[in-house]
Residue frames relative to the residue before (quaternion, step in Angstrom):
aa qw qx qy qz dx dy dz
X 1.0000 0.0000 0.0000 0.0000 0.00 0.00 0.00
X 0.3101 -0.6338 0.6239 0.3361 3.88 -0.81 0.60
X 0.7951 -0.4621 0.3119 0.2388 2.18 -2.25 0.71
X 0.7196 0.4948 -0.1922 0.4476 3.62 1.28 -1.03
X 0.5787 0.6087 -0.2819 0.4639 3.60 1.28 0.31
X 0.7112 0.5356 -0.1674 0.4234 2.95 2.10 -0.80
X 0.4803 0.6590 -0.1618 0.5557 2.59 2.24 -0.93
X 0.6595 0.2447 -0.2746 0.6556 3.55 0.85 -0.37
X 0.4238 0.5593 -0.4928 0.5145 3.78 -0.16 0.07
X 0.7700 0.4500 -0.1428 0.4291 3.35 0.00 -1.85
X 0.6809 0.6360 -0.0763 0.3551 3.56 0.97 -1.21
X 0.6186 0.3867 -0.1581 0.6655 3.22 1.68 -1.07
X 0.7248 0.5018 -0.3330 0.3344 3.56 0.62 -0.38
X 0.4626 0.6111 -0.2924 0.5719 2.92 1.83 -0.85
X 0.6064 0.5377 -0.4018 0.4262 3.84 0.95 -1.01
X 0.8183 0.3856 -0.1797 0.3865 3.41 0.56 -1.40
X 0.6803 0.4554 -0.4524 0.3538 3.28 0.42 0.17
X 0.5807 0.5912 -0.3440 0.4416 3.66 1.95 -0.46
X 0.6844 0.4075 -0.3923 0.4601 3.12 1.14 -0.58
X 0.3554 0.7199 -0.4594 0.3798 4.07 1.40 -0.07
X 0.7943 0.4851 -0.0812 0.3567 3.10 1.07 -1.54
X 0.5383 0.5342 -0.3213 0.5670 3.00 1.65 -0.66
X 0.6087 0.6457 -0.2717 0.3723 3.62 0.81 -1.19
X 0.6937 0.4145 -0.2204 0.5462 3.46 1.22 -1.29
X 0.3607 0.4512 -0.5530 0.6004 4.54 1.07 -0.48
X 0.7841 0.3477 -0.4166 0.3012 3.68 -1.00 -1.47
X 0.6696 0.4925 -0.4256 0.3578 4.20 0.73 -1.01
X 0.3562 0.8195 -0.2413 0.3786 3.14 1.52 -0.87
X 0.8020 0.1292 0.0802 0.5776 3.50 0.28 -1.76
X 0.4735 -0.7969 0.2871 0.2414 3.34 0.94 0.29
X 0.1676 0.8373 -0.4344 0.2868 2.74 1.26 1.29
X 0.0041 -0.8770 0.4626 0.1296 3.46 1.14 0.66
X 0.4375 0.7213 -0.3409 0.4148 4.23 0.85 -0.92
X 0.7564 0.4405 -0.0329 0.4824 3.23 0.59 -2.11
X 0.7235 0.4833 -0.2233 0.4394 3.46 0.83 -0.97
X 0.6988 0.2629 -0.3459 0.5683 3.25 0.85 -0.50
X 0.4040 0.6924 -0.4458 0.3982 4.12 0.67 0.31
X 0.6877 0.4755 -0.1229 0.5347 3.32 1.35 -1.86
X 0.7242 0.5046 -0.2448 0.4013 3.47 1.11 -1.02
X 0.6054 0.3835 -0.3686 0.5921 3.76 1.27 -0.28
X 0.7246 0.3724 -0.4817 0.3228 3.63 0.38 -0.31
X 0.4211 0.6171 -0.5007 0.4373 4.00 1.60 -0.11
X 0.8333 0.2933 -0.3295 0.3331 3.23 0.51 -0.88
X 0.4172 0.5788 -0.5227 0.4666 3.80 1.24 -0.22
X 0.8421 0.2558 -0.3582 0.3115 3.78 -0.19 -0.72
X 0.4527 0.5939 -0.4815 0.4587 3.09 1.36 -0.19
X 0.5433 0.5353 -0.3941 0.5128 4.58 0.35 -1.40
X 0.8245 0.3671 -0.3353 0.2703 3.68 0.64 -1.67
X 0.5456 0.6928 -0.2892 0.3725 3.59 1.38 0.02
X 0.6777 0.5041 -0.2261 0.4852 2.80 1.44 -1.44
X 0.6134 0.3815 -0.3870 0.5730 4.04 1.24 -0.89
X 0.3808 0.7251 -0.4037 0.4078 3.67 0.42 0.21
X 0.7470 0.4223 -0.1504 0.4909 3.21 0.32 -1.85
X 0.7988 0.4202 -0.2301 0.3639 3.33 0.80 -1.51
X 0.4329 -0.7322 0.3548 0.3882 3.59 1.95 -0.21
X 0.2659 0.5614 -0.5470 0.5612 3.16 1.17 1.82
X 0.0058 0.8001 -0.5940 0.0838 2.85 -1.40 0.53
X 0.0088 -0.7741 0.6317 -0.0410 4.19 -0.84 0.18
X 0.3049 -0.6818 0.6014 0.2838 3.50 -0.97 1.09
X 0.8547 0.1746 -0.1356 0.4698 4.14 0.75 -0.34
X 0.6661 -0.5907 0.2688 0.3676 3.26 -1.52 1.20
X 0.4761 0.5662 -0.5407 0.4005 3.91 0.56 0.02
X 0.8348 0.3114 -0.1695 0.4212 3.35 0.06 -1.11
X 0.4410 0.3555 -0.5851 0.5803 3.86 1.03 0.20
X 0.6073 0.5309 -0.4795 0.3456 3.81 -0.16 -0.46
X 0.6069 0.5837 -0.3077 0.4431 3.32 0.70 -1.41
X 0.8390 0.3852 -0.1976 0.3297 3.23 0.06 -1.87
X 0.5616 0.5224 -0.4501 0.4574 3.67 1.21 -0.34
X 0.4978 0.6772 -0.4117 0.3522 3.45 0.89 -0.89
X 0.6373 0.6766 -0.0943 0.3566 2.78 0.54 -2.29
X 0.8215 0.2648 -0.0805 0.4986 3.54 -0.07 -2.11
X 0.9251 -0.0581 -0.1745 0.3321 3.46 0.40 -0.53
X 0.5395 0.5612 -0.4675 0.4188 3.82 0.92 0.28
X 0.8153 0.2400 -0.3732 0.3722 3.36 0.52 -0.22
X 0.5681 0.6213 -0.4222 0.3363 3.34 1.43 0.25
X 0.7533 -0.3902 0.3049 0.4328 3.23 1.77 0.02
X 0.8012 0.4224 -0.2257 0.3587 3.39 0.78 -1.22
X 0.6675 0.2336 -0.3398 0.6200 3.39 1.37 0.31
X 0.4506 -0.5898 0.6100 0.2775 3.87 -1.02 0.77
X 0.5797 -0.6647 0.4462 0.1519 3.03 -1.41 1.88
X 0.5757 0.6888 -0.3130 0.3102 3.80 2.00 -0.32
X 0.7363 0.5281 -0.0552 0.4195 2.64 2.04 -0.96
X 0.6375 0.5743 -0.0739 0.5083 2.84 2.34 -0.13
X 0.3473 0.8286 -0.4114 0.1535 3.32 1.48 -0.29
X 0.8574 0.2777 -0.2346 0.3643 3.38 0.06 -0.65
X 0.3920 0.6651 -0.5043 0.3869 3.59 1.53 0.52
């Protein structure tokens, strides 16, 4: 992987885990709207890291959805339990 693939890789994860954190403040105050807002974008930048790594990629959230589907729920490597709402 180049160096600049990691750097972004690294970058989105860093993304998703701040917005995790934000996500958990909002459950906190019971911001429940907000919390689950913060909690799909943890996991969008998190999918957008993982199609990253593998050198996938999608300029919009349909088609990162798609391709995770695509690359790894129906190939198996993620359980369809853990995947429902992709």
């Amino acid at each position: 992987m180049t160096e600049w693939k990691k750097d972004l890789v690294l970058h989105r994860m860093q993304r998703a885990e701040e917005t995790l954190q934000d996500a958990r403040i909002l459950a906190g105050a019971e911001r429940w709207n907000a919390c689950v807002n913060r909690l799909y974008y943890a996991c969008f930048y998190a999918v957008s890291a993982l199609l990253v790594a593998d050198g996938l990629a999608s300029s919009k959230h349909s088609g990162v959805r798609s391709l995770f589907n695509r690359e790894y729920v129906k190939s198996g490597d993620i359980p369809k339990v853990h995947a429902t709402l992709c």
